[in-house]
CHARMM-style PDB file with segment names, atoms N, HN, CA, C and O in Angstrom:
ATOM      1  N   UNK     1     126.145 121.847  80.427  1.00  0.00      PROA
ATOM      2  CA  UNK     1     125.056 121.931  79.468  1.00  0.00      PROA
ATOM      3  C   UNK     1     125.469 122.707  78.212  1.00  0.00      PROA
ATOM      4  O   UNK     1     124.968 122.401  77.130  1.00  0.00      PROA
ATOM      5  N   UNK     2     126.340 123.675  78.311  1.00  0.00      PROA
ATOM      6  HN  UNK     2     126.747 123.924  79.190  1.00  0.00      PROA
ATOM      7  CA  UNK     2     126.588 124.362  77.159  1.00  0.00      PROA
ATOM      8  C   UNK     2     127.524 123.549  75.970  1.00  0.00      PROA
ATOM      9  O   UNK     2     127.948 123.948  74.886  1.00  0.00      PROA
ATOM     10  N   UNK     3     127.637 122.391  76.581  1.00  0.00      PROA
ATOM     11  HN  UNK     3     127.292 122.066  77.462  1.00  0.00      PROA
ATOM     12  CA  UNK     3     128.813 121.569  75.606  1.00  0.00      PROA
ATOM     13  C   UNK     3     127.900 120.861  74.732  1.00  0.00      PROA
ATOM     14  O   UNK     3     128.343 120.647  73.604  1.00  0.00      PROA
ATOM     15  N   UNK     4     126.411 120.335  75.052  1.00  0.00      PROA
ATOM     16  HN  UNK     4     126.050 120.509  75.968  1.00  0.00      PROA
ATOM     17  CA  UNK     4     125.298 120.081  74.581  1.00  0.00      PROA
ATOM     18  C   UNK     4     124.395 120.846  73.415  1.00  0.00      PROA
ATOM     19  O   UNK     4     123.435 121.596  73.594  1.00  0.00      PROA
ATOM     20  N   UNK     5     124.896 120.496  72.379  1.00  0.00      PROA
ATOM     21  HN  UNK     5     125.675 119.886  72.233  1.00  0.00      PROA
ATOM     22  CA  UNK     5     123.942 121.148  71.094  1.00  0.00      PROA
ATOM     23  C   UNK     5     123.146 120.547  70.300  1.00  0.00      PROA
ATOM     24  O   UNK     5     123.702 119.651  69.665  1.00  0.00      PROA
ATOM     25  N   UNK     6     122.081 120.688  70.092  1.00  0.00      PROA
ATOM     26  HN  UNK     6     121.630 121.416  70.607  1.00  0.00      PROA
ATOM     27  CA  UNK     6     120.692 120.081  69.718  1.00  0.00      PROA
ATOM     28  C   UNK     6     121.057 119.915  68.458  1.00  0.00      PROA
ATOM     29  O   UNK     6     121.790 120.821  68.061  1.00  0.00      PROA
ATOM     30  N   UNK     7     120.716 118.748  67.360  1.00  0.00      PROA
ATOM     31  HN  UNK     7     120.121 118.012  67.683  1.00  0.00      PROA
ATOM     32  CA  UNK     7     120.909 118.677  66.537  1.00  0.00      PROA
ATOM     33  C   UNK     7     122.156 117.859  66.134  1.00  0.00      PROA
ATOM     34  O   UNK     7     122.422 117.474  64.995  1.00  0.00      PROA
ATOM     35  N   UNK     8     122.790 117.682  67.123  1.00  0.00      PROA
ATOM     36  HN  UNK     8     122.574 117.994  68.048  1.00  0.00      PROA
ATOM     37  CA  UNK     8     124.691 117.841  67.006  1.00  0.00      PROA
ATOM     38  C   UNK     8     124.969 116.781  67.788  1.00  0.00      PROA
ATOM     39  O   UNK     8     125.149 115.721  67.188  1.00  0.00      PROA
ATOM     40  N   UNK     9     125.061 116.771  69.050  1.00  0.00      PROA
ATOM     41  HN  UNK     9     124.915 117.631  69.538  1.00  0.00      PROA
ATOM     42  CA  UNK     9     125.453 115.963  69.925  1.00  0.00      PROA
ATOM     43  C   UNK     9     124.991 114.568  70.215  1.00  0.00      PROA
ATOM     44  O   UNK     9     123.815 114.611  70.574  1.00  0.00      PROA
ATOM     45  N   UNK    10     125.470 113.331  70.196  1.00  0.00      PROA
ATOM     46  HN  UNK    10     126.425 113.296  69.904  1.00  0.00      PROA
ATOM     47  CA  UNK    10     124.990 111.648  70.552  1.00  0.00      PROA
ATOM     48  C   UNK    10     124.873 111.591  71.768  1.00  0.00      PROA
ATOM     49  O   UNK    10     125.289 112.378  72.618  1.00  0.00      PROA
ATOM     50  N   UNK    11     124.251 110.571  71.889  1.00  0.00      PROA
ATOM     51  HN  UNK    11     123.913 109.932  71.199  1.00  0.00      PROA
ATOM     52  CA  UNK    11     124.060 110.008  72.921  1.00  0.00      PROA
ATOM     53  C   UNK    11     125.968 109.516  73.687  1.00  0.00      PROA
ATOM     54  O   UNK    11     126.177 109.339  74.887  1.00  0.00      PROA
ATOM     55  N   UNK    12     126.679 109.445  72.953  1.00  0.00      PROA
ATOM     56  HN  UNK    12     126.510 109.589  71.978  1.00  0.00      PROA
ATOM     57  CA  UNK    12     128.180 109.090  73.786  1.00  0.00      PROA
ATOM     58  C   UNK    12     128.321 110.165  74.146  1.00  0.00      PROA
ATOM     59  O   UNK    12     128.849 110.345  75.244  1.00  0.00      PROA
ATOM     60  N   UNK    13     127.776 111.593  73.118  1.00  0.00      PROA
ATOM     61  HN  UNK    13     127.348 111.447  72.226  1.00  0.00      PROA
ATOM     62  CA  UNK    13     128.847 112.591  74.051  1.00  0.00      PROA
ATOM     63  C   UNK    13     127.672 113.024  75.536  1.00  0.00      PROA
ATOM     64  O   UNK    13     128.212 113.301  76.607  1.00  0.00      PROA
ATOM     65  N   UNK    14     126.383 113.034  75.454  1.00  0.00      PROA
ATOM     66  HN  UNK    14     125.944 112.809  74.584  1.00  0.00      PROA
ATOM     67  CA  UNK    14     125.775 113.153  77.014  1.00  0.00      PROA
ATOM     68  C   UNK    14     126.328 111.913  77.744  1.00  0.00      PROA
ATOM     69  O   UNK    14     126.711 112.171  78.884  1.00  0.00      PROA
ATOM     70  N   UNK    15     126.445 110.777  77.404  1.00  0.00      PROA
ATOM     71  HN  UNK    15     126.134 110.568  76.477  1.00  0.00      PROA
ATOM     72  CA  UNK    15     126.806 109.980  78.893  1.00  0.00      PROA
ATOM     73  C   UNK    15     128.381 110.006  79.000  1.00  0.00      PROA
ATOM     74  O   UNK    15     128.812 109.287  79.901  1.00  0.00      PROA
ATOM     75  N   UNK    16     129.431 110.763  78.183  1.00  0.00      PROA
ATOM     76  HN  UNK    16     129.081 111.348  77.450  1.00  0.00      PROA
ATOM     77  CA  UNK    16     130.603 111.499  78.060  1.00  0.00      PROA
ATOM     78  C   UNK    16     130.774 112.302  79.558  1.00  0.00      PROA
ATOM     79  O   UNK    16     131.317 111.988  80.617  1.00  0.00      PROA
ATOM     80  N   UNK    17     130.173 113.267  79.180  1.00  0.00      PROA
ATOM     81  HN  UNK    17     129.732 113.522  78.319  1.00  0.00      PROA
ATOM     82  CA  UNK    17     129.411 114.744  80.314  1.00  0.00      PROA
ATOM     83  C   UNK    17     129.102 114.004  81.550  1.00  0.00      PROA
ATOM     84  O   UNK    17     129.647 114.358  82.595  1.00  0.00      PROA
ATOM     85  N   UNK    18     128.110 112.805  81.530  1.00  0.00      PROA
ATOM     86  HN  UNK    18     127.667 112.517  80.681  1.00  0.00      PROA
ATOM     87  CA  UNK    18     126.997 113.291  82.604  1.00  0.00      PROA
ATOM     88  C   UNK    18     126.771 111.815  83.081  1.00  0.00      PROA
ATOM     89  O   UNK    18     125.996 111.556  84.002  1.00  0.00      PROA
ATOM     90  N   UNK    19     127.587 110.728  82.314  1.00  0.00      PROA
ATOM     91  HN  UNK    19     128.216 110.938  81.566  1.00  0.00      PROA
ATOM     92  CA  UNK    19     127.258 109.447  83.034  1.00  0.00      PROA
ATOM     93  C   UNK    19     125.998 108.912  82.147  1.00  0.00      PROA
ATOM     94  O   UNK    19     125.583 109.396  81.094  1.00  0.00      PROA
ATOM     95  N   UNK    20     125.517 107.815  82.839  1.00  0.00      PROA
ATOM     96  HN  UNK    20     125.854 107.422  83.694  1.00  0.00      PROA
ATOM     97  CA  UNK    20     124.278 106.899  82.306  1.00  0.00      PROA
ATOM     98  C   UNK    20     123.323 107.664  82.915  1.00  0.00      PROA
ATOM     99  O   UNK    20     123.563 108.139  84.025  1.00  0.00      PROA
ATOM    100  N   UNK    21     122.104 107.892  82.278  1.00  0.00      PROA
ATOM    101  HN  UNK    21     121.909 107.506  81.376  1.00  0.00      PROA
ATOM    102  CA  UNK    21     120.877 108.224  82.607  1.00  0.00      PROA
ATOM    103  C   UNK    21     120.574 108.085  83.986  1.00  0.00      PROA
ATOM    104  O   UNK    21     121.500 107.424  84.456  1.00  0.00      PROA
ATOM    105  N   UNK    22     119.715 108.379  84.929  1.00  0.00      PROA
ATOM    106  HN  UNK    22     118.963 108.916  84.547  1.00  0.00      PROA
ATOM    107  CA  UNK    22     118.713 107.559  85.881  1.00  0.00      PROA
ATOM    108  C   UNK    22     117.429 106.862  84.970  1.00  0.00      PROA
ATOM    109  O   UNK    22     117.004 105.769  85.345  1.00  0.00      PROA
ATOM    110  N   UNK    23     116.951 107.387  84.016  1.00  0.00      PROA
ATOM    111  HN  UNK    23     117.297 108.275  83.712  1.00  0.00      PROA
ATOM    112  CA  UNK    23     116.158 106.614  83.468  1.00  0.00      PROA
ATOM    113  C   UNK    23     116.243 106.644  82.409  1.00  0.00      PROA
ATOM    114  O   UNK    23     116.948 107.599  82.083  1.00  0.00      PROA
ATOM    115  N   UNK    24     115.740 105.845  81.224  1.00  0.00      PROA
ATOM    116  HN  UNK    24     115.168 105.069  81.489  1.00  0.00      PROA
ATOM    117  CA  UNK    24     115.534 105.864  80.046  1.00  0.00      PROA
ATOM    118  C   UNK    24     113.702 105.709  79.607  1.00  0.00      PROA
ATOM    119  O   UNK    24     112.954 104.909  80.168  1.00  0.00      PROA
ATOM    120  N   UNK    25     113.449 106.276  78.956  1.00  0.00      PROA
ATOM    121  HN  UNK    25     114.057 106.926  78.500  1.00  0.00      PROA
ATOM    122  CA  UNK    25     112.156 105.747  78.047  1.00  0.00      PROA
ATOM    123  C   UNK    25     111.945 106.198  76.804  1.00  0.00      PROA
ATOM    124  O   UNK    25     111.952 107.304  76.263  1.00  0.00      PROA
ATOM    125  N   UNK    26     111.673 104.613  76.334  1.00  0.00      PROA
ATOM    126  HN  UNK    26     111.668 103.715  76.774  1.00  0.00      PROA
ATOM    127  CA  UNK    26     111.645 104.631  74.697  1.00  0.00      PROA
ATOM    128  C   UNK    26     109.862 104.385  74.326  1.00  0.00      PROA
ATOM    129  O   UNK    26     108.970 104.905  74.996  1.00  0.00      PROA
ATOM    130  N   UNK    27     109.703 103.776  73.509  1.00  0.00      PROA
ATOM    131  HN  UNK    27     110.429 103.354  72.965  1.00  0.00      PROA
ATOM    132  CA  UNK    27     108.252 103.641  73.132  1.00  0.00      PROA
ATOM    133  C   UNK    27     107.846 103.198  73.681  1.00  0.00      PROA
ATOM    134  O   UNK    27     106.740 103.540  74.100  1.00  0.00      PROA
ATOM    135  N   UNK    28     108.682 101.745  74.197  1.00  0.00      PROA
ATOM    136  HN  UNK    28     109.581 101.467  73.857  1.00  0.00      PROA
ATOM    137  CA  UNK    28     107.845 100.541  75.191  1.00  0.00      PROA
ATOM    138  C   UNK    28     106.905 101.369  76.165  1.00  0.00      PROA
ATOM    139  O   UNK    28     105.700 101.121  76.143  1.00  0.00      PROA
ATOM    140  N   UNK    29     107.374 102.282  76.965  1.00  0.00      PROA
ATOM    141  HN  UNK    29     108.354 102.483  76.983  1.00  0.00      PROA
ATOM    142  CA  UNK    29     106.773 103.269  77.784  1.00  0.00      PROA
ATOM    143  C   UNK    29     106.228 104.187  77.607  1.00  0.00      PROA
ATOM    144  O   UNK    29     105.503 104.529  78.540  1.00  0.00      PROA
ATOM    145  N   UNK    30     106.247 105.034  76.444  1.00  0.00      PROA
ATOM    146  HN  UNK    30     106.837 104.756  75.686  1.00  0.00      PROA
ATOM    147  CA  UNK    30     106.134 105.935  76.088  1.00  0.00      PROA
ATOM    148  C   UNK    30     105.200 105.484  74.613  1.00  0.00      PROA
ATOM    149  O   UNK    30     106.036 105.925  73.823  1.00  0.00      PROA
ATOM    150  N   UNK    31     104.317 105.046  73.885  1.00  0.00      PROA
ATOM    151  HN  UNK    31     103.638 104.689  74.526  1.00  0.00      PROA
ATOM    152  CA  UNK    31     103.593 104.588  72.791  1.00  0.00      PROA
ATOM    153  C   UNK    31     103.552 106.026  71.900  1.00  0.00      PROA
ATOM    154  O   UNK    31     103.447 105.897  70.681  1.00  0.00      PROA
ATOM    155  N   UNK    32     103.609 107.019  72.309  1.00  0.00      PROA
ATOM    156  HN  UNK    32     103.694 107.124  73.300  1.00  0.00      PROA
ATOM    157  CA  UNK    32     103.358 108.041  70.931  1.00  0.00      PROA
ATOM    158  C   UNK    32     105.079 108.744  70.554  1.00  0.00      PROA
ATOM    159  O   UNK    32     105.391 109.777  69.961  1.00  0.00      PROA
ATOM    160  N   UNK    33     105.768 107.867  71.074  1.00  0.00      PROA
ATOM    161  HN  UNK    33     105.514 107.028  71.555  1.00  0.00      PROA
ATOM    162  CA  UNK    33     107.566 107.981  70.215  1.00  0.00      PROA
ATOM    163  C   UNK    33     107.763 107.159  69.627  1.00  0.00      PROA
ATOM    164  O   UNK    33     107.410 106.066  70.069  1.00  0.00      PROA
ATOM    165  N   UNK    34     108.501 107.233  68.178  1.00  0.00      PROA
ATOM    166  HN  UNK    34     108.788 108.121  67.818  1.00  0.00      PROA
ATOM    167  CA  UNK    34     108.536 106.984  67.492  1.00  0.00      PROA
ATOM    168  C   UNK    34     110.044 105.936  67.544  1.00  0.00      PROA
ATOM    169  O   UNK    34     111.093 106.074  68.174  1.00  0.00      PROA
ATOM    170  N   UNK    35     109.712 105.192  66.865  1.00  0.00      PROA
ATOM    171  HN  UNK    35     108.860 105.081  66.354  1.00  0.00      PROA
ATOM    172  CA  UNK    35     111.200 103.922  67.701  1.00  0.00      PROA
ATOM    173  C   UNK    35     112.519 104.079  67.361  1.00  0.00      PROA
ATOM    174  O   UNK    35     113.450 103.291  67.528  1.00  0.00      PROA
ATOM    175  N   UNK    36     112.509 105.537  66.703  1.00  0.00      PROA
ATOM    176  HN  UNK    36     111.753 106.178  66.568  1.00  0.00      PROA
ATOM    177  CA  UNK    36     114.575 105.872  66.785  1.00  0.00      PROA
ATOM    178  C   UNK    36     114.530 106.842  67.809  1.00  0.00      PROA
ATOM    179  O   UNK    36     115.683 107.223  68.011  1.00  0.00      PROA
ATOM    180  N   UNK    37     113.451 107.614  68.801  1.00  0.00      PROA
ATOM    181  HN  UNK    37     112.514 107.305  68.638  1.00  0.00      PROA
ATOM    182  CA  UNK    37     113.363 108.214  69.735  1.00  0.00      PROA
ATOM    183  C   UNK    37     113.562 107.635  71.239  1.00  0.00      PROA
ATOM    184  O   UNK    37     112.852 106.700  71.609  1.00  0.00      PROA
ATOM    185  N   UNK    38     114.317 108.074  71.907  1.00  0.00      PROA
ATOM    186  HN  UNK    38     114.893 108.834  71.606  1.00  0.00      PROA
ATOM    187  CA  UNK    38     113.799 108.146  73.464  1.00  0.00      PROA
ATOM    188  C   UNK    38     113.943 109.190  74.327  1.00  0.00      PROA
ATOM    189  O   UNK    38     114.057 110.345  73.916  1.00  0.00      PROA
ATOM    190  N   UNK    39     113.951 108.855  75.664  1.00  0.00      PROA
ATOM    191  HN  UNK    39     113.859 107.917  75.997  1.00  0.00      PROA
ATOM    192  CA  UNK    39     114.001 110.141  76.579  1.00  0.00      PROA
ATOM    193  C   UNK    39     115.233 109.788  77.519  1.00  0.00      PROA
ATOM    194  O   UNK    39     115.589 108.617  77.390  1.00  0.00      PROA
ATOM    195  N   UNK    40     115.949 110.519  78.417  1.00  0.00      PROA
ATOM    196  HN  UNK    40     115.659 111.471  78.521  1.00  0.00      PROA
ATOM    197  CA  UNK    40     117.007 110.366  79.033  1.00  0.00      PROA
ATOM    198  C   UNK    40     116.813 111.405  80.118  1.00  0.00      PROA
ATOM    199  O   UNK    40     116.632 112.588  79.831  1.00  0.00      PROA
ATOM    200  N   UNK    41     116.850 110.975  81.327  1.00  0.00      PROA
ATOM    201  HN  UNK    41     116.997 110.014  81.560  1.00  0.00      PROA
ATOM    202  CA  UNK    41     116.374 111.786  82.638  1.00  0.00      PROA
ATOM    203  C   UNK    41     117.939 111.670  83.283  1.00  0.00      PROA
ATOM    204  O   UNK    41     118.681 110.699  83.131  1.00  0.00      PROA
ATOM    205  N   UNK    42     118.269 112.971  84.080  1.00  0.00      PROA
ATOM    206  HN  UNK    42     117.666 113.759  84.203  1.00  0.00      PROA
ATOM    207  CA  UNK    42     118.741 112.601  85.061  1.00  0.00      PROA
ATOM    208  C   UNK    42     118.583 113.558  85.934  1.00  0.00      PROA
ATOM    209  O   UNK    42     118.638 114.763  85.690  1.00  0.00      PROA
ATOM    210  N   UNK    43     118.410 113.117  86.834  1.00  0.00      PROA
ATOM    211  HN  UNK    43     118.366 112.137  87.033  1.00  0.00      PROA
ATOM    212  CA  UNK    43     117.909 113.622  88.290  1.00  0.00      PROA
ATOM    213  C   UNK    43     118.531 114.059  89.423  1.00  0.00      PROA
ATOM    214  O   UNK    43     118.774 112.911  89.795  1.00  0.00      PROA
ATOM    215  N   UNK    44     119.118 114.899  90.515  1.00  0.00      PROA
ATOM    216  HN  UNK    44     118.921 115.832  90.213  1.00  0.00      PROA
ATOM    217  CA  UNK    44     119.662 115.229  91.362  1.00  0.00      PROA
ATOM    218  C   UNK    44     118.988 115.760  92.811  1.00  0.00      PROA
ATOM    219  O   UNK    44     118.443 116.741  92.305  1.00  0.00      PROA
ATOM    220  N   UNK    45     118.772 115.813  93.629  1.00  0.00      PROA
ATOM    221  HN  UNK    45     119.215 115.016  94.040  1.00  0.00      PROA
ATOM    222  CA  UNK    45     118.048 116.533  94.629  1.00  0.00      PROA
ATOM    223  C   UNK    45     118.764 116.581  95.708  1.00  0.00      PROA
ATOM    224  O   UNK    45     119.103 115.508  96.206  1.00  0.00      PROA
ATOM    225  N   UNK    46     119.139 117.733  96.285  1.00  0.00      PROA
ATOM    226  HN  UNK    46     118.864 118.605  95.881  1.00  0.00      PROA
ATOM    227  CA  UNK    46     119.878 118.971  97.120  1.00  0.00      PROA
ATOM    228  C   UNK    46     118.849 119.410  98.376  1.00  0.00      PROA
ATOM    229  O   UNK    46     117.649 119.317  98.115  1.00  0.00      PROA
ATOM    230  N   UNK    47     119.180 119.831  99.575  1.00  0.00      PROA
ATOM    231  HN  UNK    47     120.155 119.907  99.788  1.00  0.00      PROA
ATOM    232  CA  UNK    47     118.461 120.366 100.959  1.00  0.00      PROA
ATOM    233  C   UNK    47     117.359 120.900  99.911  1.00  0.00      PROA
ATOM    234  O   UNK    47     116.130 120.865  99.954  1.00  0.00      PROA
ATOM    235  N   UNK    48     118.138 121.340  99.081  1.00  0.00      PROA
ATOM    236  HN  UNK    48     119.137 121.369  99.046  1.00  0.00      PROA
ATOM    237  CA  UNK    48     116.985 123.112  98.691  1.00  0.00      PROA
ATOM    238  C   UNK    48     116.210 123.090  97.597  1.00  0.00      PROA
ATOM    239  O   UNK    48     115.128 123.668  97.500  1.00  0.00      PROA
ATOM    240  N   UNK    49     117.062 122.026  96.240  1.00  0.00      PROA
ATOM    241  HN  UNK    49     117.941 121.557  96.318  1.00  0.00      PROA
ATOM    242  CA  UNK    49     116.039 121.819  95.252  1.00  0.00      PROA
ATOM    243  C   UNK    49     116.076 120.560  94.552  1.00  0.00      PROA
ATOM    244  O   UNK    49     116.853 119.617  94.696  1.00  0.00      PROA
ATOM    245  N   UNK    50     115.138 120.703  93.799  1.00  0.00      PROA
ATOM    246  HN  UNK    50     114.506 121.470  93.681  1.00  0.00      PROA
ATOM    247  CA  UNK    50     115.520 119.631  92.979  1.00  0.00      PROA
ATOM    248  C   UNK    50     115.498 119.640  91.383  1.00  0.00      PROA
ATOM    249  O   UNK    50     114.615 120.160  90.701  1.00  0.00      PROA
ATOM    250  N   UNK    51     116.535 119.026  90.949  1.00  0.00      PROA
ATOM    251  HN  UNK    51     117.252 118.603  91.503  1.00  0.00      PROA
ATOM    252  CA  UNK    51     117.043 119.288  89.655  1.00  0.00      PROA
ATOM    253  C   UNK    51     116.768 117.939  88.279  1.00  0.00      PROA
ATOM    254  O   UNK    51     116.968 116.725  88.316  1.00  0.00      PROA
ATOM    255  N   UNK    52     116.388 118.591  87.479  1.00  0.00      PROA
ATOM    256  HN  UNK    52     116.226 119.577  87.450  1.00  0.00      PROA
ATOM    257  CA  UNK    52     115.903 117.502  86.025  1.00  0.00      PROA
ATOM    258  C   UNK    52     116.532 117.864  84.913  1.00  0.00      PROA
ATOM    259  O   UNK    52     116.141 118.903  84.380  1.00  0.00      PROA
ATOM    260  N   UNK    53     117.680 117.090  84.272  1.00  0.00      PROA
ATOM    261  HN  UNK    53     117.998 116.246  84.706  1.00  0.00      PROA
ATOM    262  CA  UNK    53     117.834 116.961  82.905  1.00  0.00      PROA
ATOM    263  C   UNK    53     117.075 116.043  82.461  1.00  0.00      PROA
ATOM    264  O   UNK    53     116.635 115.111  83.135  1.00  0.00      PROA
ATOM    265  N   UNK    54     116.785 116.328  80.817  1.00  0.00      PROA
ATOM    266  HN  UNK    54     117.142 117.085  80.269  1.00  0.00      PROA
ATOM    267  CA  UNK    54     115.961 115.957  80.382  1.00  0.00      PROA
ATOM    268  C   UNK    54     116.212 115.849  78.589  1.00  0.00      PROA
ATOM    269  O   UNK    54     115.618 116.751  77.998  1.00  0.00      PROA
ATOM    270  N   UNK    55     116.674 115.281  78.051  1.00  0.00      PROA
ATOM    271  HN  UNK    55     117.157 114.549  78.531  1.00  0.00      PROA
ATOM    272  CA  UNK    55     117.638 115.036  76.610  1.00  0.00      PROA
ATOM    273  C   UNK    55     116.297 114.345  76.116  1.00  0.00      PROA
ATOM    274  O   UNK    55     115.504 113.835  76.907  1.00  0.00      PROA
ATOM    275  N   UNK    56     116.097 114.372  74.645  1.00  0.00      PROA
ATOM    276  HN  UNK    56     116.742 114.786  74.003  1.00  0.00      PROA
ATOM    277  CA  UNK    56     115.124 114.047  73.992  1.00  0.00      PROA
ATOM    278  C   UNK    56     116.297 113.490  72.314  1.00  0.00      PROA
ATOM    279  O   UNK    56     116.884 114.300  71.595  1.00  0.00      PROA
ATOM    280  N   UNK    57     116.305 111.691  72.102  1.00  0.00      PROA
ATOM    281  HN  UNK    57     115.829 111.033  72.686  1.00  0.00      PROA
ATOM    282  CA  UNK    57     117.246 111.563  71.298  1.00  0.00      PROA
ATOM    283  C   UNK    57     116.117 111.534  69.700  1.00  0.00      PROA
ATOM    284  O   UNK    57     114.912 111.293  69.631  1.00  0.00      PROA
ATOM    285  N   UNK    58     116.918 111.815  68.800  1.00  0.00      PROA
ATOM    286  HN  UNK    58     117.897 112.010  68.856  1.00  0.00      PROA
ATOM    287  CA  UNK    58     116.249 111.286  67.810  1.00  0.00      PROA
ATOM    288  C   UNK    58     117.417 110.541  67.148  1.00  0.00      PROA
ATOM    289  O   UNK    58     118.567 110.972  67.230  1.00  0.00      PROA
ATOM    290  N   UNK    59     117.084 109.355  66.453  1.00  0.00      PROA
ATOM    291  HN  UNK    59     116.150 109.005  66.386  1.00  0.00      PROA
ATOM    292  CA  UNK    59     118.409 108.609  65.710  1.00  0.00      PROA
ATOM    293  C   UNK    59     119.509 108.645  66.517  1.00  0.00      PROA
ATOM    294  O   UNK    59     120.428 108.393  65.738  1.00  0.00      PROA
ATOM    295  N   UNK    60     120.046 108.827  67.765  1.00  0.00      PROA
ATOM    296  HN  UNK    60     119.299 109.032  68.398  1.00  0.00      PROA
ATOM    297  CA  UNK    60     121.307 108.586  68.711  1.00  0.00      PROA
ATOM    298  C   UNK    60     121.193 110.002  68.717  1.00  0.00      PROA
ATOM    299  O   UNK    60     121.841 110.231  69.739  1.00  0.00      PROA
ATOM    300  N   UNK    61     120.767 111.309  68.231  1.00  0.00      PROA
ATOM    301  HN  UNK    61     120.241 111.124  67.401  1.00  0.00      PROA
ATOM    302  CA  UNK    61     121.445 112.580  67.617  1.00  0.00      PROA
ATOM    303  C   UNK    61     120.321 113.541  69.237  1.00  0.00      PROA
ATOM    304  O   UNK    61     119.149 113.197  69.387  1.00  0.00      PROA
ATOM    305  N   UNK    62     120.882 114.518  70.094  1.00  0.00      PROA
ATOM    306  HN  UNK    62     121.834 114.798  69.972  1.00  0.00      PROA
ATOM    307  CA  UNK    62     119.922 115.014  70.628  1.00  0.00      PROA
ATOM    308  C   UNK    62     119.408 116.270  69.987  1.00  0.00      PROA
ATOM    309  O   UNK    62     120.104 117.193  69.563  1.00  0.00      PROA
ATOM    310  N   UNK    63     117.656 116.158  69.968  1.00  0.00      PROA
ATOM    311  HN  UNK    63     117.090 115.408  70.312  1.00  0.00      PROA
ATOM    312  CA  UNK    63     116.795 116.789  69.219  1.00  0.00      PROA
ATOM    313  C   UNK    63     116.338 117.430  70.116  1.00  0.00      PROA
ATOM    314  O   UNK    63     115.870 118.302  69.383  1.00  0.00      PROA
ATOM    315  N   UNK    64     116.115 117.696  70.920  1.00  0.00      PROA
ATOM    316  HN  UNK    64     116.495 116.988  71.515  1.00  0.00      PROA
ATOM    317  CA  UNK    64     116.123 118.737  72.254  1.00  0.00      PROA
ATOM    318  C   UNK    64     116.806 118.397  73.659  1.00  0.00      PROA
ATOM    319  O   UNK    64     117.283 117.262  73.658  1.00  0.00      PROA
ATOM    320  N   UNK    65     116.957 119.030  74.745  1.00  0.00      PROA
ATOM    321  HN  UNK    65     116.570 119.952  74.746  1.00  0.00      PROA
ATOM    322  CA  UNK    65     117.266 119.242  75.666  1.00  0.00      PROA
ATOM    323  C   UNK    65     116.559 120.365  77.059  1.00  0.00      PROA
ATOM    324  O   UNK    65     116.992 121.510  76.937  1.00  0.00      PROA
ATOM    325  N   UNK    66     115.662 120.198  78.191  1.00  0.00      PROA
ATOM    326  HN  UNK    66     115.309 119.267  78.290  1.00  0.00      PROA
ATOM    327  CA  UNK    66     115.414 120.795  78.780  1.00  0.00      PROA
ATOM    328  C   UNK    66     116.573 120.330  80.251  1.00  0.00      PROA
ATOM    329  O   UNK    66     117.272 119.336  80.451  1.00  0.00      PROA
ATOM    330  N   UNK    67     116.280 121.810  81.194  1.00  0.00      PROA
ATOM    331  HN  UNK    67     115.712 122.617  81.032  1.00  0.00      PROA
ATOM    332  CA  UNK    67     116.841 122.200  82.866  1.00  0.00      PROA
ATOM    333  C   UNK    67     115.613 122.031  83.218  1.00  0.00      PROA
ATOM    334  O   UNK    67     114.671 122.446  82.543  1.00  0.00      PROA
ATOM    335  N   UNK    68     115.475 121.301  84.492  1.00  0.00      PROA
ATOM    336  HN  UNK    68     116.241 120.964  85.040  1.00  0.00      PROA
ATOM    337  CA  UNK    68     114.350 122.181  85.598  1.00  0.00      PROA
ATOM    338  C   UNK    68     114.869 121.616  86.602  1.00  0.00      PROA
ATOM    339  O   UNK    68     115.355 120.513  86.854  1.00  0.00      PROA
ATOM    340  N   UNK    69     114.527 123.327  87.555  1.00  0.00      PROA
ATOM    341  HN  UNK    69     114.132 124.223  87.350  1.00  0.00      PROA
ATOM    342  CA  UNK    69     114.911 123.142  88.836  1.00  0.00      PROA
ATOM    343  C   UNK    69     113.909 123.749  89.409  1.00  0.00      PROA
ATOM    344  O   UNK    69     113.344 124.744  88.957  1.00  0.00      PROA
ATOM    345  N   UNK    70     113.483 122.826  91.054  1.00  0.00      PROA
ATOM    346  HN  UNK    70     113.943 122.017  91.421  1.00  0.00      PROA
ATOM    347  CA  UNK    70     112.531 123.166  91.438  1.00  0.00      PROA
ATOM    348  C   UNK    70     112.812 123.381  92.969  1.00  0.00      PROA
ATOM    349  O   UNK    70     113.711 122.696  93.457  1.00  0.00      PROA
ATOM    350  N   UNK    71     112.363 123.963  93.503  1.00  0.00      PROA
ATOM    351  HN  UNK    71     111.633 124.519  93.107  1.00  0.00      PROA
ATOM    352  CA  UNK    71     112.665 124.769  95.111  1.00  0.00      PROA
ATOM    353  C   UNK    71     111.614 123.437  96.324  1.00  0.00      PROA
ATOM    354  O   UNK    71     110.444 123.218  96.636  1.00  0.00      PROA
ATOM    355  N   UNK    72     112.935 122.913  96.603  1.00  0.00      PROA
ATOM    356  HN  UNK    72     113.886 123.090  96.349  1.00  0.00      PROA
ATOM    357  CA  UNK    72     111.830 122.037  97.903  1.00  0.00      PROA
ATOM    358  C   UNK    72     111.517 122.947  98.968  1.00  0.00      PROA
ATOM    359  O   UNK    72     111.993 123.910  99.569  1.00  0.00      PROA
ATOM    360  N   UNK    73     110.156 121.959  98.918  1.00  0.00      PROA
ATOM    361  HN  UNK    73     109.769 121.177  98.430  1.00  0.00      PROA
ATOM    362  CA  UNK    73     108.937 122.578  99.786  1.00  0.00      PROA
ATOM    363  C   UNK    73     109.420 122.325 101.162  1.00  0.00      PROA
ATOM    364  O   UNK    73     110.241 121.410 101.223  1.00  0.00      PROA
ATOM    365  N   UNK    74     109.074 122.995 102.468  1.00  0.00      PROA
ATOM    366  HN  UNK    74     108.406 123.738 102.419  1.00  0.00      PROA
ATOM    367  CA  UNK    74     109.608 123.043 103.785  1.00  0.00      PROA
ATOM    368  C   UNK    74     108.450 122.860 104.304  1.00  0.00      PROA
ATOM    369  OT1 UNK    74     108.323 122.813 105.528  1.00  0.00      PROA
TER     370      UNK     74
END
């Protein structure tokens, strides 16, 4: 994640890093993004948690980036 800088980084250099998405959504799905925007998920889940990247593109360029990790329930 730290190779990832907002503002800076394309879409080649996250699927560079991290592979193809698990999902994509652009407007078709999403109606209040704007159509050089989409979203880029990728997903992981472990015994113990479960994990979400979450890249936000504008023009190919990423305009944010969130982590979440969440503690599975037993």
């Amino acid at each position: 994640m730290a190779q990832i800088k907002d503002g800076v980084s394309t879409k080649d250099d996250v699927k560079g890093l991290l592979g193809s998405p698990g999902v994509i959504t652009t407007k078709k799905e999403a109606p209040n993004l704007s159509e050089d925007m989409e979203f880029w998920t990728y997903t992981a889940v472990t015994q113990t948690h479960a994990h979400a990247l979450v890249f936000l593109f504008k023009s190919g360029i990423v305009k944010e980036h969130s982590k979440n990790v969440e503690a599975m329930k037993r």
